[in-house]
Biotite code that builds the C-alpha atoms (Angstrom):
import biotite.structure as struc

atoms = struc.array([
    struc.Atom([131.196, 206.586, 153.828], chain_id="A", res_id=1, res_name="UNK", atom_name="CA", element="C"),
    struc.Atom([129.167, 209.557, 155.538], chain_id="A", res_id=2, res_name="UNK", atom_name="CA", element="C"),
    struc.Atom([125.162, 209.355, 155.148], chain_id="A", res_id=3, res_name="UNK", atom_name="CA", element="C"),
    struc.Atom([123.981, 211.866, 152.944], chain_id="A", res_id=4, res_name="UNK", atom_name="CA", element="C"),
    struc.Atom([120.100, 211.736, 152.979], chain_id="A", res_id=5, res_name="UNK", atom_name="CA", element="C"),
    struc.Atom([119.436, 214.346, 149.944], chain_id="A", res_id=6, res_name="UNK", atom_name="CA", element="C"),
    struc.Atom([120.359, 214.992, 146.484], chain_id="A", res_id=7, res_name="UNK", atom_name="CA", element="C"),
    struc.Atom([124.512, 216.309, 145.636], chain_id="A", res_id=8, res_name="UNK", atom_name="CA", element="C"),
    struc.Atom([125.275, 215.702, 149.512], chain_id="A", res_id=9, res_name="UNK", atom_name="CA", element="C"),
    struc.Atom([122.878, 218.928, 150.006], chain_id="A", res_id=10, res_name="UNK", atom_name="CA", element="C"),
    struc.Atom([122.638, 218.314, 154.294], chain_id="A", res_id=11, res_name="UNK", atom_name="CA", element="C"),
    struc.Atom([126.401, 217.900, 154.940], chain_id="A", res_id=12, res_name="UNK", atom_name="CA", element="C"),
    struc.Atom([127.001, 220.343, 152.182], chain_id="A", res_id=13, res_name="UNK", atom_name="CA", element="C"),
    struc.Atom([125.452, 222.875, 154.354], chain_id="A", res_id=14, res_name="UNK", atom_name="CA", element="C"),
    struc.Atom([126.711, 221.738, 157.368], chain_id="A", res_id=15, res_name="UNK", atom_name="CA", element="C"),
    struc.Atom([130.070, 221.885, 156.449], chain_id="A", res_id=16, res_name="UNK", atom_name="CA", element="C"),
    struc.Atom([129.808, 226.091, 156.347], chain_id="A", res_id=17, res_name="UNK", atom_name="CA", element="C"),
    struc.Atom([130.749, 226.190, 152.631], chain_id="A", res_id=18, res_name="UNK", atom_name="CA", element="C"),
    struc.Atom([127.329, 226.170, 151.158], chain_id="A", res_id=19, res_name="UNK", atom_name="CA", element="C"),
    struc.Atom([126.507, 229.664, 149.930], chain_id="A", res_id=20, res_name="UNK", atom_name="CA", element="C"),
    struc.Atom([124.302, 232.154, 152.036], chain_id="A", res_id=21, res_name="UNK", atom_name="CA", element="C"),
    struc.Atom([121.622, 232.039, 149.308], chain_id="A", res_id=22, res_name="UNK", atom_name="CA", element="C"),
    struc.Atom([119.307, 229.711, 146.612], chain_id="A", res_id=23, res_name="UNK", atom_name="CA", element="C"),
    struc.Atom([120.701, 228.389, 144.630], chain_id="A", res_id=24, res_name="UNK", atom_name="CA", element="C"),
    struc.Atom([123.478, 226.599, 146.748], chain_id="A", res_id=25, res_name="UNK", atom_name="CA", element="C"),
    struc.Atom([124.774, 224.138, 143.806], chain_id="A", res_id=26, res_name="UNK", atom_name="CA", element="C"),
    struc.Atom([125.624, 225.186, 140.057], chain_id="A", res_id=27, res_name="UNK", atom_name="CA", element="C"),
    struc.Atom([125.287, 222.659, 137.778], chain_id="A", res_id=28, res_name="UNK", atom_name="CA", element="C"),
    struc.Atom([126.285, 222.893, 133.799], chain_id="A", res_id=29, res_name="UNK", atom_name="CA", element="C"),
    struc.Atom([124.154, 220.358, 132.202], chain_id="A", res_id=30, res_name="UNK", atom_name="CA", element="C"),
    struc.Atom([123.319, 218.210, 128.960], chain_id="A", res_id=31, res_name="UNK", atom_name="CA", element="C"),
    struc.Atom([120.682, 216.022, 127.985], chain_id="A", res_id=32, res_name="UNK", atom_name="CA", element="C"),
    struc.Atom([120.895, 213.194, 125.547], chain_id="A", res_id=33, res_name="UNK", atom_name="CA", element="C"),
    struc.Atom([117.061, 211.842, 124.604], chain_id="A", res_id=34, res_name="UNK", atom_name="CA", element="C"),
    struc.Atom([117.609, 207.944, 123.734], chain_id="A", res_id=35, res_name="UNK", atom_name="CA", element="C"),
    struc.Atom([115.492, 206.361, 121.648], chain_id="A", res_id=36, res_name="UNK", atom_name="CA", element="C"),
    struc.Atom([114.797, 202.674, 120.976], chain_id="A", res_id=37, res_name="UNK", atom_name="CA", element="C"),
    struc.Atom([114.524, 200.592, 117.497], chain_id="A", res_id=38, res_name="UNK", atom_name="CA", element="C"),
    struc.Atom([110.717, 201.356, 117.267], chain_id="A", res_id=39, res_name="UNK", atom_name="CA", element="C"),
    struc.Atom([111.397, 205.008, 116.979], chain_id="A", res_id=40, res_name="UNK", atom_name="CA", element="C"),
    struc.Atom([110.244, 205.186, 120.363], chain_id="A", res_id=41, res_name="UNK", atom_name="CA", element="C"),
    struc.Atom([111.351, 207.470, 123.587], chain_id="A", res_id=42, res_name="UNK", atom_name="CA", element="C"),
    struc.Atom([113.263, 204.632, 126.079], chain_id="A", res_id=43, res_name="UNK", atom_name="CA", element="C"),
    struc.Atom([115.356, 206.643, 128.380], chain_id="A", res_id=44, res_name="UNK", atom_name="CA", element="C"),
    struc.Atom([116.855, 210.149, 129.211], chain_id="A", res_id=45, res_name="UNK", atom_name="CA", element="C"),
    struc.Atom([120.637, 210.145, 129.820], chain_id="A", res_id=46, res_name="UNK", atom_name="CA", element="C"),
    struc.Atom([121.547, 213.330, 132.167], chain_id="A", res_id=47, res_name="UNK", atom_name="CA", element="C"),
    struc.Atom([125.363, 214.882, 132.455], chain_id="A", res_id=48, res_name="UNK", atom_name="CA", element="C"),
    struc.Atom([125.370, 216.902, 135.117], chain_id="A", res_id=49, res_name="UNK", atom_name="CA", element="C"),
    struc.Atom([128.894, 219.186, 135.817], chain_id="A", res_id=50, res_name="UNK", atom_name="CA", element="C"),
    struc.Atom([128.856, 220.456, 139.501], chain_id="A", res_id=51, res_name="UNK", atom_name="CA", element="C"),
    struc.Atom([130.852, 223.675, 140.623], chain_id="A", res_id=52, res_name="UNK", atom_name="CA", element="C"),
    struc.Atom([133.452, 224.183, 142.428], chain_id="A", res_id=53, res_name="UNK", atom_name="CA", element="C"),
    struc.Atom([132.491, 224.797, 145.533], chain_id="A", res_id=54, res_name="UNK", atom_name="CA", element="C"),
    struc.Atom([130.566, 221.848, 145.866], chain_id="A", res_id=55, res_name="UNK", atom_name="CA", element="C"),
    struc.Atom([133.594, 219.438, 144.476], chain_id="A", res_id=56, res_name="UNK", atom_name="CA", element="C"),
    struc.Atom([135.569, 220.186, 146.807], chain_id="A", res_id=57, res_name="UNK", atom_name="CA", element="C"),
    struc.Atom([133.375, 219.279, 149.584], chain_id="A", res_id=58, res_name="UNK", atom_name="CA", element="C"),
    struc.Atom([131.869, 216.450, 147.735], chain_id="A", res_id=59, res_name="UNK", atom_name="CA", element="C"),
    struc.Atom([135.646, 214.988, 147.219], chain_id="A", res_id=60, res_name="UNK", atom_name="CA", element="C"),
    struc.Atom([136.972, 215.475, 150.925], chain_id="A", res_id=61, res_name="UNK", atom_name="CA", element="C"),
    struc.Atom([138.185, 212.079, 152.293], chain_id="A", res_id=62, res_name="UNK", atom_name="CA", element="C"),
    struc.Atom([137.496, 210.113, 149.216], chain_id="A", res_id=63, res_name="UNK", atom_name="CA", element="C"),
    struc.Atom([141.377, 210.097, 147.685], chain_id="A", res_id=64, res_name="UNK", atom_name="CA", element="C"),
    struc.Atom([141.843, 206.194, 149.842], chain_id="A", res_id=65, res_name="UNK", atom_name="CA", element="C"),
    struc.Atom([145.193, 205.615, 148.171], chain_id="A", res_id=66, res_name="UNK", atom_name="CA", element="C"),
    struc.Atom([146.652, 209.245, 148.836], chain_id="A", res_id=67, res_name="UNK", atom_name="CA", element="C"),
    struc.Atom([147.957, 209.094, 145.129], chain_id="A", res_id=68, res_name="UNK", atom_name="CA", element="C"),
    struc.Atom([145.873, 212.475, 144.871], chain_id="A", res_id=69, res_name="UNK", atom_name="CA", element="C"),
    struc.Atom([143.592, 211.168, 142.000], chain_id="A", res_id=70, res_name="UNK", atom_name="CA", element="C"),
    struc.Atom([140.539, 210.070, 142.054], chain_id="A", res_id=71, res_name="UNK", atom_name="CA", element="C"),
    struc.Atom([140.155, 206.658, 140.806], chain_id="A", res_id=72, res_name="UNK", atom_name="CA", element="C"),
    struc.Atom([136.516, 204.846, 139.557], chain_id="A", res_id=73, res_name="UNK", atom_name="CA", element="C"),
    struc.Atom([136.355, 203.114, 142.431], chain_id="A", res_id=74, res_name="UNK", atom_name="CA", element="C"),
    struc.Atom([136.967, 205.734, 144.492], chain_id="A", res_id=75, res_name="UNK", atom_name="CA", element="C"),
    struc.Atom([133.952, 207.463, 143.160], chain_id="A", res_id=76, res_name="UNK", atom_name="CA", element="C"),
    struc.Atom([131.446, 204.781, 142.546], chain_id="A", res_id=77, res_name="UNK", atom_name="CA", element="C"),
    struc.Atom([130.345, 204.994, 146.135], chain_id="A", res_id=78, res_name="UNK", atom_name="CA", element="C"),
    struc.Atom([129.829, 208.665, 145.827], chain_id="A", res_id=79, res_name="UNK", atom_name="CA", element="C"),
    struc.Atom([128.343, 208.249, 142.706], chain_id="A", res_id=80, res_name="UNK", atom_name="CA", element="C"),
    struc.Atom([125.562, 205.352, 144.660], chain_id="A", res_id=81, res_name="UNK", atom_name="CA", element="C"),
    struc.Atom([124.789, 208.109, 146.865], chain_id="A", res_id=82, res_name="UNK", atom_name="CA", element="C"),
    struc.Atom([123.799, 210.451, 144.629], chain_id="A", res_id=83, res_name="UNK", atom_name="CA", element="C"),
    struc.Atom([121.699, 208.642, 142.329], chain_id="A", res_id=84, res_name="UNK", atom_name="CA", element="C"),
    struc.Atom([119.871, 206.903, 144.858], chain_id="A", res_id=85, res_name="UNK", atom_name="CA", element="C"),
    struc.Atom([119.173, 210.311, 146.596], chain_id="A", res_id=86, res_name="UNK", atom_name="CA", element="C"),
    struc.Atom([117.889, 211.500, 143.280], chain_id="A", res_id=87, res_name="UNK", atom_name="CA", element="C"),
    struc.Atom([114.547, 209.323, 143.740], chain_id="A", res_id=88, res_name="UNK", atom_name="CA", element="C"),
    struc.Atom([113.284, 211.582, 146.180], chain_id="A", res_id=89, res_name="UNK", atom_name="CA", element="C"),
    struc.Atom([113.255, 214.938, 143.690], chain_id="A", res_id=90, res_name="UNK", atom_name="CA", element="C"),
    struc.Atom([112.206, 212.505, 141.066], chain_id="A", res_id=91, res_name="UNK", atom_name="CA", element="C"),
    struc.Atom([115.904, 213.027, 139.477], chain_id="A", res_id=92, res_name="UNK", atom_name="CA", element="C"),
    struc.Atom([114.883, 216.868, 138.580], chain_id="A", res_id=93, res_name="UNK", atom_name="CA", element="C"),
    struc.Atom([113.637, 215.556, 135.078], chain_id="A", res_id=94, res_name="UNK", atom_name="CA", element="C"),
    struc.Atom([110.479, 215.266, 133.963], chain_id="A", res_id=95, res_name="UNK", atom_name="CA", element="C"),
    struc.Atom([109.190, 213.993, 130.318], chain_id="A", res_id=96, res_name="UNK", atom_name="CA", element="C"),
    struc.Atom([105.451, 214.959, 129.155], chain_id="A", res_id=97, res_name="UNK", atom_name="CA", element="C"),
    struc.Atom([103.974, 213.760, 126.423], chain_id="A", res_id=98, res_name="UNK", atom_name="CA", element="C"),
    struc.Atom([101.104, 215.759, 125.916], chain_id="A", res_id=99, res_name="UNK", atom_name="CA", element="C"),
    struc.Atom([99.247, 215.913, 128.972], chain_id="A", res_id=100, res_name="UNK", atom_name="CA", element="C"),
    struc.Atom([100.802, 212.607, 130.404], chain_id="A", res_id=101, res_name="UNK", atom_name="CA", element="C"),
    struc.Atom([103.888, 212.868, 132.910], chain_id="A", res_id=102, res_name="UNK", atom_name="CA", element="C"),
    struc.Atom([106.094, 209.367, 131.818], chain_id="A", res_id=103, res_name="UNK", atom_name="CA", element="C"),
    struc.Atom([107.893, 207.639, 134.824], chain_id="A", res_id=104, res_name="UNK", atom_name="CA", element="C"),
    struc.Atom([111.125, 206.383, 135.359], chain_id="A", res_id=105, res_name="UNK", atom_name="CA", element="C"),
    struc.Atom([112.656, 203.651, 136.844], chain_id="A", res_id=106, res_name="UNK", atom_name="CA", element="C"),
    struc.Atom([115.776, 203.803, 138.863], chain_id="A", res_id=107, res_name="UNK", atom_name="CA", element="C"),
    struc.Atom([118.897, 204.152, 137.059], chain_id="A", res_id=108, res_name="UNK", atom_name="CA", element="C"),
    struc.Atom([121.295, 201.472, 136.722], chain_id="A", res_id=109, res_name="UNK", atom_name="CA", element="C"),
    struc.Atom([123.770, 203.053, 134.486], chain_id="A", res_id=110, res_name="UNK", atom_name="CA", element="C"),
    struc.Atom([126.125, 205.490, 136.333], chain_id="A", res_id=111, res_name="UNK", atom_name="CA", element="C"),
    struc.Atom([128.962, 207.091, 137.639], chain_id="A", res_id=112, res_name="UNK", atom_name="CA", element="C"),
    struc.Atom([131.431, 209.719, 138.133], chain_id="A", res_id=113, res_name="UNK", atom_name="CA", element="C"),
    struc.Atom([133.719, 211.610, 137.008], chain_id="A", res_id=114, res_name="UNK", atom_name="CA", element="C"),
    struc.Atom([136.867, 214.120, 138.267], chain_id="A", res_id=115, res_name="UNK", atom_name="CA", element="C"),
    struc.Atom([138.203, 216.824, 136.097], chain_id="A", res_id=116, res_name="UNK", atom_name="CA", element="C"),
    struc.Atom([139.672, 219.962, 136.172], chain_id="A", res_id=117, res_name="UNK", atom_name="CA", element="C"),
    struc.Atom([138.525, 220.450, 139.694], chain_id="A", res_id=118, res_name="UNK", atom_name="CA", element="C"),
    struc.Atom([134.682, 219.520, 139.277], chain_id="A", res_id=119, res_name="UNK", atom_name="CA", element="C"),
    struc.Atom([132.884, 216.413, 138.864], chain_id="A", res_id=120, res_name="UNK", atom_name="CA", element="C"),
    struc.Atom([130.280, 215.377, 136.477], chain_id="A", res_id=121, res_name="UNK", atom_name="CA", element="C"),
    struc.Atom([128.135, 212.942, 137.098], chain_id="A", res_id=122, res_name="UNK", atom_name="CA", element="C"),
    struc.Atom([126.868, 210.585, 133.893], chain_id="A", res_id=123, res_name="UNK", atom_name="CA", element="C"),
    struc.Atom([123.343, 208.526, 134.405], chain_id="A", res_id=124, res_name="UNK", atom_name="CA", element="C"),
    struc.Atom([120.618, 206.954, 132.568], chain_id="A", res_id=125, res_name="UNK", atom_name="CA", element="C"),
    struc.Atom([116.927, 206.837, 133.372], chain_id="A", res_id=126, res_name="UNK", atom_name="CA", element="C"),
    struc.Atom([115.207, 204.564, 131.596], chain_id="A", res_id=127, res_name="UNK", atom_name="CA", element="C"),
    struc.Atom([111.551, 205.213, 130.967], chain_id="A", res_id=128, res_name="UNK", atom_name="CA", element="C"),
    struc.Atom([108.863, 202.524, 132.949], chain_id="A", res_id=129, res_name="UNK", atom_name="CA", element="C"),
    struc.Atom([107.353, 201.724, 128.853], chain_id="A", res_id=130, res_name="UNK", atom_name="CA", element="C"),
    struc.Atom([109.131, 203.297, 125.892], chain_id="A", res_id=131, res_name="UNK", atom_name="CA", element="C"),
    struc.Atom([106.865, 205.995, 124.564], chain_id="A", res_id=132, res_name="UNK", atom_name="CA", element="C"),
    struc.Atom([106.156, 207.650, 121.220], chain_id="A", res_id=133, res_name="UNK", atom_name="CA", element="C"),
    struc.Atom([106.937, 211.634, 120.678], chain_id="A", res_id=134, res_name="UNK", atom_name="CA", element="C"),
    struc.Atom([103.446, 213.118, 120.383], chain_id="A", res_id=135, res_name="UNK", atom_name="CA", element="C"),
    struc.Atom([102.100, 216.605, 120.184], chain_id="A", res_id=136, res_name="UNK", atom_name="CA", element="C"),
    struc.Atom([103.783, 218.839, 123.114], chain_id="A", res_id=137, res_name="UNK", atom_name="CA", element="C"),
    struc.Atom([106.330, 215.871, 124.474], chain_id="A", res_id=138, res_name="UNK", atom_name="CA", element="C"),
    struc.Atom([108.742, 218.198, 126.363], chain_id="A", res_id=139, res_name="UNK", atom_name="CA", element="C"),
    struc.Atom([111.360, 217.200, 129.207], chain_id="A", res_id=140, res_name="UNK", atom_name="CA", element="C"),
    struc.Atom([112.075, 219.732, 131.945], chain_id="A", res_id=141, res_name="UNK", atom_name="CA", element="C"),
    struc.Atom([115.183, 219.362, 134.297], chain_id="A", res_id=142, res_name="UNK", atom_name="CA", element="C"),
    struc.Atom([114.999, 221.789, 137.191], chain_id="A", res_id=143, res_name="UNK", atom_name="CA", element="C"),
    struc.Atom([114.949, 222.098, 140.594], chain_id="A", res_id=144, res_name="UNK", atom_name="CA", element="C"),
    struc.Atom([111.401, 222.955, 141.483], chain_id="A", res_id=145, res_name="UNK", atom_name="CA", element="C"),
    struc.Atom([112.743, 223.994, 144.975], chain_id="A", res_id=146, res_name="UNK", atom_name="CA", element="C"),
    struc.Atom([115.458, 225.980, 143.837], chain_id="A", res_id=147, res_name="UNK", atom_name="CA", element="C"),
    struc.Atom([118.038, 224.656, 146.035], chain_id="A", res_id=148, res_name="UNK", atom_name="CA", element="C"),
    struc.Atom([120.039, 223.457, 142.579], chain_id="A", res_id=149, res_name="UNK", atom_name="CA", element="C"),
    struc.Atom([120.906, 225.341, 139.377], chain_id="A", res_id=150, res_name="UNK", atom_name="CA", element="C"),
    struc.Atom([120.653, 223.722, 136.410], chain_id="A", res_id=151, res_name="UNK", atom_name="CA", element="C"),
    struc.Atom([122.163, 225.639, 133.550], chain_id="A", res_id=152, res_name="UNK", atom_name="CA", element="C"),
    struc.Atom([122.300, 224.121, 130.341], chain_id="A", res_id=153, res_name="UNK", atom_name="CA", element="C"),
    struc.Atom([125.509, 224.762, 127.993], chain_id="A", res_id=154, res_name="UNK", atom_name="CA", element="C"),
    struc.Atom([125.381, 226.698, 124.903], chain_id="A", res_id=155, res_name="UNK", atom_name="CA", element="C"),
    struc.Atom([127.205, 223.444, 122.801], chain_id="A", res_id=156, res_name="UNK", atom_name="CA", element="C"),
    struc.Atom([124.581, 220.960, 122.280], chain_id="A", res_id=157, res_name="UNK", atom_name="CA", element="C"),
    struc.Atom([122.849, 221.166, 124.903], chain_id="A", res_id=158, res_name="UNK", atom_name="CA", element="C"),
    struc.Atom([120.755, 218.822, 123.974], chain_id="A", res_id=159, res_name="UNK", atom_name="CA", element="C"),
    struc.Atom([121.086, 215.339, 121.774], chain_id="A", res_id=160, res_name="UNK", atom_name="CA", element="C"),
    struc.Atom([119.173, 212.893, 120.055], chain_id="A", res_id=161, res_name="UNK", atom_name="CA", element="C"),
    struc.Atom([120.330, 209.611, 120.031], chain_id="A", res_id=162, res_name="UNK", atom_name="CA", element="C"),
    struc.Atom([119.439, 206.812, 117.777], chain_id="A", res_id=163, res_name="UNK", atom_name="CA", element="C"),
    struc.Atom([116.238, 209.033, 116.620], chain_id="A", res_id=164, res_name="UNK", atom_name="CA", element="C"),
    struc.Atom([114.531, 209.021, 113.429], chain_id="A", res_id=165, res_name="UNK", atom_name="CA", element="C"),
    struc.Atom([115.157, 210.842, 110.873], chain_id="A", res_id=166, res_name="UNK", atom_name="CA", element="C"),
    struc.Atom([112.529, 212.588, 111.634], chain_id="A", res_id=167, res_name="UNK", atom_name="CA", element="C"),
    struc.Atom([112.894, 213.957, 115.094], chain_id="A", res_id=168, res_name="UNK", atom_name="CA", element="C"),
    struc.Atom([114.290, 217.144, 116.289], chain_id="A", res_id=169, res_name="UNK", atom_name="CA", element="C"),
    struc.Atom([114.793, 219.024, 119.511], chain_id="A", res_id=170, res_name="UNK", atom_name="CA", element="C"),
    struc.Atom([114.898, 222.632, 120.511], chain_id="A", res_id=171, res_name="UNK", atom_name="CA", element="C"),
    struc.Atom([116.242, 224.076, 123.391], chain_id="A", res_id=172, res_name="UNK", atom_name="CA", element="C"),
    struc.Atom([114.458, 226.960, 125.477], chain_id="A", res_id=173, res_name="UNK", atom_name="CA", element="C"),
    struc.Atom([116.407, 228.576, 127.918], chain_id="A", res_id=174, res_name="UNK", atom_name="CA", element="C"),
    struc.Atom([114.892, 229.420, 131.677], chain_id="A", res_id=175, res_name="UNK", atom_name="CA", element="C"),
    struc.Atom([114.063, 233.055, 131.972], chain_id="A", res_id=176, res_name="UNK", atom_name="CA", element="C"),
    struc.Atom([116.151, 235.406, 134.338], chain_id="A", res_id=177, res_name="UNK", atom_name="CA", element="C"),
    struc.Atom([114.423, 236.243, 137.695], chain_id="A", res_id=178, res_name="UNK", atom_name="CA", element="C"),
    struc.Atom([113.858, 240.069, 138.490], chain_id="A", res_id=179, res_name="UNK", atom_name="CA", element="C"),
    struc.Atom([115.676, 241.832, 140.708], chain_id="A", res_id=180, res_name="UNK", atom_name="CA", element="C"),
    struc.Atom([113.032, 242.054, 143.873], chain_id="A", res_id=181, res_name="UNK", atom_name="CA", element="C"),
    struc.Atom([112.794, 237.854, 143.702], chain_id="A", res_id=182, res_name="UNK", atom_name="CA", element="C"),
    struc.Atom([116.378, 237.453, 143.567], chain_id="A", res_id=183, res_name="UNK", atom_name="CA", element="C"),
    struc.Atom([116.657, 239.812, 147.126], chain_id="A", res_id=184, res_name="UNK", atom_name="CA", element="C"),
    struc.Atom([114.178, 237.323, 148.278], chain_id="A", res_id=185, res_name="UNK", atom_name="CA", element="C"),
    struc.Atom([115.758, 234.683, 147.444], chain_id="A", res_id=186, res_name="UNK", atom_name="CA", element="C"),
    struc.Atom([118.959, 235.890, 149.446], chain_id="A", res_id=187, res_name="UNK", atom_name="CA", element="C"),
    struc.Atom([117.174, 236.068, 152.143], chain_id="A", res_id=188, res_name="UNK", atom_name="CA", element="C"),
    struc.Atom([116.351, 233.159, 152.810], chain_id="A", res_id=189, res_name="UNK", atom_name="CA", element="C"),
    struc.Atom([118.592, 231.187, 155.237], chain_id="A", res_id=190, res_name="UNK", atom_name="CA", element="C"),
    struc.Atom([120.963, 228.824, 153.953], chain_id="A", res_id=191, res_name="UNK", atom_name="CA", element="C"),
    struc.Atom([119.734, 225.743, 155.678], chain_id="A", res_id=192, res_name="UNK", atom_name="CA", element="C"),
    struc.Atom([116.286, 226.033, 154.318], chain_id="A", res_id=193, res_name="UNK", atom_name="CA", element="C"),
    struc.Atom([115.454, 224.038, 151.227], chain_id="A", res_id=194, res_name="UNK", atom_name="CA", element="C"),
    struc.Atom([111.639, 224.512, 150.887], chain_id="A", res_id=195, res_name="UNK", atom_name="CA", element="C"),
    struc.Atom([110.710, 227.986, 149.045], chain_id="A", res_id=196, res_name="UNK", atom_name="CA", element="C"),
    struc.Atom([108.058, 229.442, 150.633], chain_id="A", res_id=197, res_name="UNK", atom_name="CA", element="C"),
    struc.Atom([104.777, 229.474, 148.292], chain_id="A", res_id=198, res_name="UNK", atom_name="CA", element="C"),
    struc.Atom([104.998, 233.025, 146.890], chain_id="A", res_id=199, res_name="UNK", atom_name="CA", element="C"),
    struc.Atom([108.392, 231.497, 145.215], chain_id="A", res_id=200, res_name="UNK", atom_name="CA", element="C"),
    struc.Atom([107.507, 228.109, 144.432], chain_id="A", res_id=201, res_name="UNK", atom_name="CA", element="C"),
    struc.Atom([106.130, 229.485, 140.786], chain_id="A", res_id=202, res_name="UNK", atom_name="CA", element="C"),
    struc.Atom([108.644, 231.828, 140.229], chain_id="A", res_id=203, res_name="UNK", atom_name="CA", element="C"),
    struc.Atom([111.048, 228.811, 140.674], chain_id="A", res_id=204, res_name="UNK", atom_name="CA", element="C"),
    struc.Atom([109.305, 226.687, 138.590], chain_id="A", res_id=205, res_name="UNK", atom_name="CA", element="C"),
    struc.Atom([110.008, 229.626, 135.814], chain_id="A", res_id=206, res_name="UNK", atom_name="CA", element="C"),
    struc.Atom([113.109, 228.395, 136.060], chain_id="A", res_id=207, res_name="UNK", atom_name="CA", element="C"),
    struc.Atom([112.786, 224.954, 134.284], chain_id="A", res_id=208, res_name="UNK", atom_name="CA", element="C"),
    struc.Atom([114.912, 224.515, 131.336], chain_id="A", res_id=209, res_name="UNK", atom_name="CA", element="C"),
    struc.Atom([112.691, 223.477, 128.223], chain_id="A", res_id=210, res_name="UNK", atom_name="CA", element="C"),
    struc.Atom([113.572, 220.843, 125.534], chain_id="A", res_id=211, res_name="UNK", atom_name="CA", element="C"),
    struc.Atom([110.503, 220.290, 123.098], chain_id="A", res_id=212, res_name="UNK", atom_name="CA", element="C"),
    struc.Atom([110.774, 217.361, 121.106], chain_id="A", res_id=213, res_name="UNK", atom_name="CA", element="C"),
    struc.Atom([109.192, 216.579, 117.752], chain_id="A", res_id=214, res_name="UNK", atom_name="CA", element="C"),
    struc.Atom([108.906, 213.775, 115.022], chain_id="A", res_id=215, res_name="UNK", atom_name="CA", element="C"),
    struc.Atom([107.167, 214.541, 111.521], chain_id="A", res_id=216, res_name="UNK", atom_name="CA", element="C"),
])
């Protein structure tokens, strides 16, 4: 299995030629599923991330073991390994707030894989270090603060409460569009380079797609 040091195989991705020749370089349709536990209380966020394309196909190459062209749960779970584990580093591209207070995760043990219809999606769970309460302002953010991946968040349910009270609701608040002078930036900016430079880091962070969360 080839080393992969960041997040969605993003070095050899590039190597390879196919990533594109501007940010972002991976697409990702996304939901979010909010769990919480029997004391009404936030435990974990469960991510389901759909890549492109583009990336598939790269992602994929050499994986198919059998030659039975499928793609079997074994034959992802290594893939899968990789790309939670290089999550850590970008601190999985989620982040909960409850108020003022950023809540931490631990690792994800829950995850894996899946091949259809020429993309794969990957499913994963991070539970949160203590279970928290919603408060006033508890939002969760999943972006890319860097830019290099897309998140966009589909119009179905995009986002889902599960095993909430009663009580609790969730709206969705969709990034806003960059303007056209940003975006020519953005091309420009070669494809092997991950860090924005300053100027863009806030108009990246822009970018974050909002879910606020709420409990009478």
């Amino acid at each position: 299995m080839r080393f992969i040091r960041t997040a969605f195989a993003v070095t050899a991705f590039l190597a390879s030629g196919t990533g594109a020749g501007a940010h972002p370089h991976v697409l990702v349709d996304a939901r979010a599923e909010v769990v919480f536990d029997p004391a009404g209380e936030i435990s974990a966020i469960r991510n389901i991330w759909q890549f492109d394309e583009a990336f598939t196909a790269f992602a994929i190459q050499g994986l198919d073991a059998d030659g039975d062209g499928e793609l079997s749960d074994a034959e992802l779970a290594p893939l899968a390994k990789v790309n939670v584990d290089s999550l850590k580093e970008f601190d999985f591209f989620t982040f909960l707030t409850v108020g003022d207070k950023s809540i931490g995760f631990t690792p994800p043990t829950e995850y894996f894989l899946q091949f259809y219809g020429g993309r794969l999606t990957l499913f994963y769970t991070l539970p949160l270090k203590t279970p928290v309460a919603v408060g006033k302002a508890t939002t969760l953010e999943v972006f890319d603060p860097e830019y290099f991946v897309a998140f966009n968040f589909v119009e179905d349910t995009p986002v889902t409460l599960v095993d909430a009270p009663a009580s609790c609701g969730a709206a969705y608040q969709a990034p806003h569009e960059l303007d056209a002078e940003t975006m020519a930036i953005l091309s420009a900016i070669p494809a092997d380079q991950r860090d924005l430079p300053p100027a863009l880091q806030d108009a990246a962070a822009g970018l974050a797609s909002l879910i606020r969360i709420s409990c009478d």
